[in-house]
C-alpha positions in Angstrom: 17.8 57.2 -29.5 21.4 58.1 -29.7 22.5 61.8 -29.4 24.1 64.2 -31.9 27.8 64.4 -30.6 27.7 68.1 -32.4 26.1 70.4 -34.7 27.9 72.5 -37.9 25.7 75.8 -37.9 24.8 76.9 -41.4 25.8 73.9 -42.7 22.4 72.2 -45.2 22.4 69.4 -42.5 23.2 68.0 -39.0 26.2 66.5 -38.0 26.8 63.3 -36.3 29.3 61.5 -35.2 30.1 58.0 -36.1 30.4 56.4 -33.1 26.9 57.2 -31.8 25.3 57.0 -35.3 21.8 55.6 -35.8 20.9 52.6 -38.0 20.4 53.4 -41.5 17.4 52.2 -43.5 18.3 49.6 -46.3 17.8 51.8 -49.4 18.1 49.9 -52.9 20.6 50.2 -55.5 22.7 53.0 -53.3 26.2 53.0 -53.8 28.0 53.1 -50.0 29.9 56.2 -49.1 33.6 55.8 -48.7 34.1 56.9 -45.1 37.6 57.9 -46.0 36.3 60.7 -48.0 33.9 61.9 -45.7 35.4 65.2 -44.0 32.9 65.3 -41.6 34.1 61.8 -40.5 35.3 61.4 -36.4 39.0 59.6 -36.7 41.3 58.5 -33.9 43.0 61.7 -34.0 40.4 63.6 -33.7 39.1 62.2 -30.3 42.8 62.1 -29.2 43.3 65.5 -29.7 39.4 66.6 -28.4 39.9 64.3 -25.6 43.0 65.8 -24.2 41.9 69.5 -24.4 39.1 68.4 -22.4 40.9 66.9 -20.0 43.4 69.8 -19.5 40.4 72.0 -19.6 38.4 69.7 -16.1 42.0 69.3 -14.1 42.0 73.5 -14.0 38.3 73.7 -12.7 38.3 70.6 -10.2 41.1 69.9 -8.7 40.8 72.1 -5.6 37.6 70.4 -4.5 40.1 66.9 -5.5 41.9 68.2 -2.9 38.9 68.9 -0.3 38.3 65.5 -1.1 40.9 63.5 -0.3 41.8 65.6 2.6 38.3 64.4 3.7 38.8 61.0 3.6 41.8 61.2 5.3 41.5 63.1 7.8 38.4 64.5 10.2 39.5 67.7 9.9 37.1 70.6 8.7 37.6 72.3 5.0 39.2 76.0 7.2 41.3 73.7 9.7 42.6 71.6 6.2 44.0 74.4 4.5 45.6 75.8 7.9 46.9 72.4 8.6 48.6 71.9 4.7 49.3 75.4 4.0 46.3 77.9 2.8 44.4 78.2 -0.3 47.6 77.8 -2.5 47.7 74.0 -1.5 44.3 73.0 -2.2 46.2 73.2 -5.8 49.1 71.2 -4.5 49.6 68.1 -6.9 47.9 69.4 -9.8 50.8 69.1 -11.8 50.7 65.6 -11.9 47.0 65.2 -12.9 47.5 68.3 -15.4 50.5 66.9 -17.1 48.2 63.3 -17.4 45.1 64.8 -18.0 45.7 65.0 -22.0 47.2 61.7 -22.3 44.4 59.9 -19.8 41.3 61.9 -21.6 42.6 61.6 -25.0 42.6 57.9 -24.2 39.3 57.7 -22.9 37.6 59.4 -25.7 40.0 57.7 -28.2 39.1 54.8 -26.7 35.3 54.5 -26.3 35.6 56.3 -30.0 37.7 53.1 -31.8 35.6 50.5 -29.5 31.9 52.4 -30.3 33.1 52.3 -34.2 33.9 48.4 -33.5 30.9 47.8 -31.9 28.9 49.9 -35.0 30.8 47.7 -37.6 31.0 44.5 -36.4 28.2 44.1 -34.0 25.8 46.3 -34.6 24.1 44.8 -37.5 21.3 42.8 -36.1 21.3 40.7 -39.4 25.2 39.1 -38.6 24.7 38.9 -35.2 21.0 38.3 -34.4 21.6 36.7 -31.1 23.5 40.3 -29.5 21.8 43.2 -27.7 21.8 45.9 -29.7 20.3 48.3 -27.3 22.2 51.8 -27.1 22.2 51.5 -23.1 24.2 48.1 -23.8 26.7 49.5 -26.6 27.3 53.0 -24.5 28.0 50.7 -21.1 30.3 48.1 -22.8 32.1 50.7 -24.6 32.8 53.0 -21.6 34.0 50.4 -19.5 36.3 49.1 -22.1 37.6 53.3 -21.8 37.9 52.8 -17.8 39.5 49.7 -18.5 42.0 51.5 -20.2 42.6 55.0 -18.6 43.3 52.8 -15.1 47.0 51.8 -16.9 47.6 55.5 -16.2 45.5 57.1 -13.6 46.4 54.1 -11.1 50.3 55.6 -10.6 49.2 59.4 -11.5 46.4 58.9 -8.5 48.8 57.4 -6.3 51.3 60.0 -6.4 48.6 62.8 -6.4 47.1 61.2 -2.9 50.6 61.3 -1.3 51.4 65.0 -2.3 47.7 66.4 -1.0 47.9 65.0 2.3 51.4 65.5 3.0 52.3 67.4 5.9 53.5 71.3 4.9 57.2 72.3 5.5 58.5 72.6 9.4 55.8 70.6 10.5 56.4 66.9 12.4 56.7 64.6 9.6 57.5 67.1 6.8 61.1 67.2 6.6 60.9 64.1 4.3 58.4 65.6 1.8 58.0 64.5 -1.8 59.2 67.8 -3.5 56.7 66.7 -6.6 55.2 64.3 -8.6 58.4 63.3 -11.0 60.6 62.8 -7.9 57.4 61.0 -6.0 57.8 58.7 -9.0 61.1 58.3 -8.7 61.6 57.7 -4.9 59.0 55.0 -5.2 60.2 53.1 -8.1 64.0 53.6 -6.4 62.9 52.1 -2.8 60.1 50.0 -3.5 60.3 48.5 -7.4 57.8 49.8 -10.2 55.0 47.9 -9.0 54.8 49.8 -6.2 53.3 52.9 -8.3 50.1 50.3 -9.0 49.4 50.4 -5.4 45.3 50.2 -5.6 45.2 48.8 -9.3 42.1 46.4 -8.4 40.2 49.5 -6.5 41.2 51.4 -9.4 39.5 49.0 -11.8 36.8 48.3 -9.4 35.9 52.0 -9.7 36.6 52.5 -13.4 34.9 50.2 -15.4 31.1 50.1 -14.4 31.7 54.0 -13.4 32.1 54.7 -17.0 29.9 52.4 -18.5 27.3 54.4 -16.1 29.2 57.4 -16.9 28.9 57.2 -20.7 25.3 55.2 -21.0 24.0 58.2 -18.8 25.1 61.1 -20.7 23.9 59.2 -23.9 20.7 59.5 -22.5 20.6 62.8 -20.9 21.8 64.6 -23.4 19.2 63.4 -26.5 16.6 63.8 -24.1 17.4 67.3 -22.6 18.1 68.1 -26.9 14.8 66.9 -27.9 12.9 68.4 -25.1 14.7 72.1 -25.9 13.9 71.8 -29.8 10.2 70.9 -29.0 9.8 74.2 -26.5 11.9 75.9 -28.9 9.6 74.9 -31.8 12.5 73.3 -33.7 12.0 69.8 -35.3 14.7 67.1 -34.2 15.6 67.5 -37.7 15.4 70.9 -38.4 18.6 71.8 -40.8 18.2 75.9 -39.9 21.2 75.6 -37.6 19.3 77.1 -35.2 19.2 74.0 -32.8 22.9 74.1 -31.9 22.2 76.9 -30.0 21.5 75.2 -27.3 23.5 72.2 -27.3 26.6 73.1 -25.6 23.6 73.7 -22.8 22.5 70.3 -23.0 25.3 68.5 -23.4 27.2 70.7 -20.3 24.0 69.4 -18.5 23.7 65.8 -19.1 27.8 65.9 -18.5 27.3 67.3 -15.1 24.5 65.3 -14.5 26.5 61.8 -15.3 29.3 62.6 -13.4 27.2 63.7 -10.1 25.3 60.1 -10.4 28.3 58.3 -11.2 30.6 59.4 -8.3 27.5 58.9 -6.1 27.7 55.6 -7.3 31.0 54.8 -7.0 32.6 56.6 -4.1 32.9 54.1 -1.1 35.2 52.2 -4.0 36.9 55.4 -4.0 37.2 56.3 -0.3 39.0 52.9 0.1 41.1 53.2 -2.9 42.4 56.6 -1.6 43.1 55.0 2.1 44.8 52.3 -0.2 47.3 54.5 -1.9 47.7 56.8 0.9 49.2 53.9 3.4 52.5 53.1 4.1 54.4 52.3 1.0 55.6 49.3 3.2 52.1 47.6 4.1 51.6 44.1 3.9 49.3 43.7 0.5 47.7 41.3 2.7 46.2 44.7 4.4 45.8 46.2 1.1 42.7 44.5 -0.1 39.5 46.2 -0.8 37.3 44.3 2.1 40.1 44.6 4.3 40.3 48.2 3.8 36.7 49.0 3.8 36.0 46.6 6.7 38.9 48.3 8.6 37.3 51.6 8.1 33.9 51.0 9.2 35.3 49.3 12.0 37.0 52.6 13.0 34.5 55.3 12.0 31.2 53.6 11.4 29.6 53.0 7.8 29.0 57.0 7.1 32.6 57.4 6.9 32.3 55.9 3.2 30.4 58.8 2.0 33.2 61.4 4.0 33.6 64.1 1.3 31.2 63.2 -1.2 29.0 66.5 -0.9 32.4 68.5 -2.4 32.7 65.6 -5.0 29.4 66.2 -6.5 29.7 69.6 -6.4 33.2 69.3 -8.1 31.5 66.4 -10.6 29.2 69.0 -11.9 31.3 71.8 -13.2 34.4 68.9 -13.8 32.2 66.8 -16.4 30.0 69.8 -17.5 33.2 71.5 -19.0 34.6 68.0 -20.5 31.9 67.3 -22.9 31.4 71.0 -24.4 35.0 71.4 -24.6 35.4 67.9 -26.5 32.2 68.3 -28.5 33.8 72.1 -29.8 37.1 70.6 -30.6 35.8 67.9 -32.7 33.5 70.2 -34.5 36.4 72.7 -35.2 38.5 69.9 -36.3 36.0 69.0 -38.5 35.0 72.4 -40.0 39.0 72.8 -40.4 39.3 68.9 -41.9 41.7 68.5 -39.9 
């Protein structure tokens, strides 16, 4: 079962959204609805819009533990000796600007994304009459869907993580090696592009994708899940039927989709972050390294050589405790948009 992306309180019935709707049963001599004139229909614009507020919304919680994070993996310095070494508490939000400035556009992507490509998939595939030999299981459509979003978002958070890796573990002002710092993320851009061509700014693309895609088609498939099942379990203790149209069950699901958001990101970074240990060593070395020395073995090979295996999982206690927070605000924040968007018709 497929969740309820949001509820309209008061409203004589449930809301869903089209991209995670259920099979309907064949009923006789029904005229179709004309999707156009539904206002309670999920467009484009409306995950574009819900998407990017979401994203804004994560960067401002998480990005000093991004911070902790890289310096982690970088470095074998201690979280105190970090922000002594780069400059107290004020730098662990060094380089947010460049993630907050993206985080609308890469979001509204994402959701926009998985949105058009879960509508495709709902249209075109999902009739098991047209195409009888296709899965049709929910884990399938949610996985191939998300990573076609990863797929996506990595044409912009490849440069915007590059630059963001060289500002947080740049040395502070007056210090050896400071005097010639990157004085933000537009001129970091530029200087790049200016002494080492465009491409440079894709430094990591194949890491990048190698993290991306199945991390979001866990990402996505997982939250699926999680959140019907924490909804169903809180209507039955709550003594509310699944399809109970007092409004009352919304209460609680901003709760369960917060969880099941936290949740999914926790399990997917866990999943993921050796790919993105390496892909952070990647885009923090020398802008003129070989790409011969640039690969993902010869990177990851290089640093168990140097540190040992562990040194993979370096920082990924302050990830998941960043995940949490980070991917339990996206989803409620997203989910609230798109429901006052639709209660608006906008």
């Amino acid at each position: 079962m497929t969740p309820r992306m949001f509820f309209s309180p008061g409203s004589p019935e449930h809301v869903e959204h089209p991209k995670h709707k259920k099979k309907k049963p064949v009923q006789v001599e029904e005229e179709p609805v004309d999707s156009d004139s539904d206002p309670n229909e999920v467009t484009f614009f409306h995950d574009f819009i819900a998407g990017g507020l979401a994203g804004s919304a994560s960067v401002v919680v998480g990005h000093p533990f991004d911070t902790i994070k890289v310096r982690f993996q970088t470095s074998n310095m201690g979280i105190m000796q970090s922000m002594a070494e780069f400059g107290g508490v004020s730098s662990l939000f060094r380089g947010m600007a460049a993630p907050l400035s993206a985080a609308a556009a890469i979001n509204a992507i994402v959701f926009s994304s998985y949105g058009a490509s879960s509508r495709f998939y709902d249209n075109y595939i999902g009739d098991p009459d047209s195409y009888a030999d296709l899965p049709h299981d929910p884990w399938y459509k949610s996985s191939v869907c998300g990573s076609f979003a990863g797929l996506m978002q990595c044409f912009v958070i490849c440069p915007m993580e590059h630059v963001k890796c060289r500002l947080q573990v740049q040395p502070k002002k007056g210090t050896k090696g400071g005097t010639s710092n990157y004085r933000g993320p537009a001129q970091a851009a530029r200087s790049i592009v200016r002494q080492h061509g465009f491409t440079k700014l894709y430094q990591g693309w194949w890491t990048t994708c190698w993290r991306e895609l199945p991390a979001f088609a866990l990402y996505f498939a997982t939250y699926d899940y999680l959140k019907d099942a924490t909804n169903t379990y809180l209507s039955r203790q709550m003594g509310v039927e699944d399809v109970d149209p007092t409004g009352m069950q919304h209460t609680h699901t901003w709760f369960a989709s917060a969880f099941a958001g936290g949740c999914a990101g926790s399990l997917t970074w866990g999943m993921v972050y050796p790919i993105d240990v390496i892909k952070t060593r990647i885009q923090t070395a020398p802008l003129t390294t070989p790409s011969s020395e640039l690969s993902i073995i010869h990177v990851g090979r290089q640093i168990i050589a140097q540190h040992g295996w562990r040194y993979l999982f370096r920082g990924l206690s302050i990830t998941l405790v960043r995940a949490f927070p980070v991917n339990g605000t996206i989803f409620p924040v997203y989910e609230f948009t798109i429901h006052q968007m639709s209660k608006w018709q906008i």
